[in-house]
C-alpha positions in Angstrom: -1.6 -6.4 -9.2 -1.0 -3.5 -6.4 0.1 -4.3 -3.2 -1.1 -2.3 -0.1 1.1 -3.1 3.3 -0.9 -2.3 6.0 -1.5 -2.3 9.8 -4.0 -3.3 12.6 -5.5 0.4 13.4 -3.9 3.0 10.7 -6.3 5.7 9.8 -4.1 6.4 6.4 -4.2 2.5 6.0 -8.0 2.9 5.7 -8.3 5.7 3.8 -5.9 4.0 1.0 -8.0 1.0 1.0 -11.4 3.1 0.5 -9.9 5.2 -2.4 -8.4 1.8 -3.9 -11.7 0.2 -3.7 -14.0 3.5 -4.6 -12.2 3.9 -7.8 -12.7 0.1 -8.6 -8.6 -0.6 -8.7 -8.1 -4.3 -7.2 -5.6 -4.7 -4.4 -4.1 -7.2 -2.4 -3.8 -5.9 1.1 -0.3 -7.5 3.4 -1.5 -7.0 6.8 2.5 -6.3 8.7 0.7 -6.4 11.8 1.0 -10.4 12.2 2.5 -11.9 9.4 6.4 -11.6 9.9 7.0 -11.9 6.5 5.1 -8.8 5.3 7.3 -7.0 7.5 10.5 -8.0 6.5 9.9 -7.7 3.0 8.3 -3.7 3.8 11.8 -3.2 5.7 13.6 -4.8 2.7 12.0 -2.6 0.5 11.7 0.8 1.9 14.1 0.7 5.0 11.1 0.9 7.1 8.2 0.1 9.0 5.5 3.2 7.8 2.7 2.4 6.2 0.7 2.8 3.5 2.8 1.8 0.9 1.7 0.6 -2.4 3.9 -1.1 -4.9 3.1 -1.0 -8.2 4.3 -2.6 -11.2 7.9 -2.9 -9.1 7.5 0.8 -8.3 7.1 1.8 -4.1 5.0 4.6 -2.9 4.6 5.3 0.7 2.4 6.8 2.0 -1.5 7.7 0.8 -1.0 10.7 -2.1 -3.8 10.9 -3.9 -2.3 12.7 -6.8 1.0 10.7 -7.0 -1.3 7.1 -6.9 -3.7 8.6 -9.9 -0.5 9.5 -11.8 1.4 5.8 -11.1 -2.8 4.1 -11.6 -3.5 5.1 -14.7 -4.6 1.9 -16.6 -5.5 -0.2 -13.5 
C-alpha cells in the first residue's frame, strides 16, 4: 500500500492525489493537517513537515516527481 501525507490546501498535495488516482494506483491519504499523529511520524521520517511525500514499500519520496514515482510504481 502507498502512503500519501498530505495537508488542508496544498496544490502539489492535489496534484499527487489526481495522478495517484488517474493511473488507477490505490493510496491511503494521512491528512497532517489534524491528526497529530500523521505529523509526528512525517517528522520522524523525513525531518520535516513538507508535503507530498509518498512512502512506498518502506522507501520515502517527497515531493510530487512524476518520473521518480513512475520509476518507484512500477507493479502497483
Amino acid at each position: 500500500m502507498i502512503k500519501l501525507y498530505t495537508v488542508h490546501n496544498c496544490e502539489w498535495c492535489v496534484k499527487a492525489k489526481t495522478w495517484l488516482q488517474k493511473n488507477k494506483i490505490s493510496f491511503q491519504e494521512l491528512d497532517t493537517t489534524d491528526v497529530h499523529q500523521y505529523r509526528e511520524d512525517l517528522i520522524f521520517k523525513t525531518g520535516q513537515l513538507a508535503v507530498p511525500v509518498f512512502e512506498v514499500d518502506n522507501r520515502t519520496i517527497i515531493g510530487f516527481n512524476e518520473q521518480l514515482l513512475k520509476t518507484s510504481l512500477k507493479g502497483f
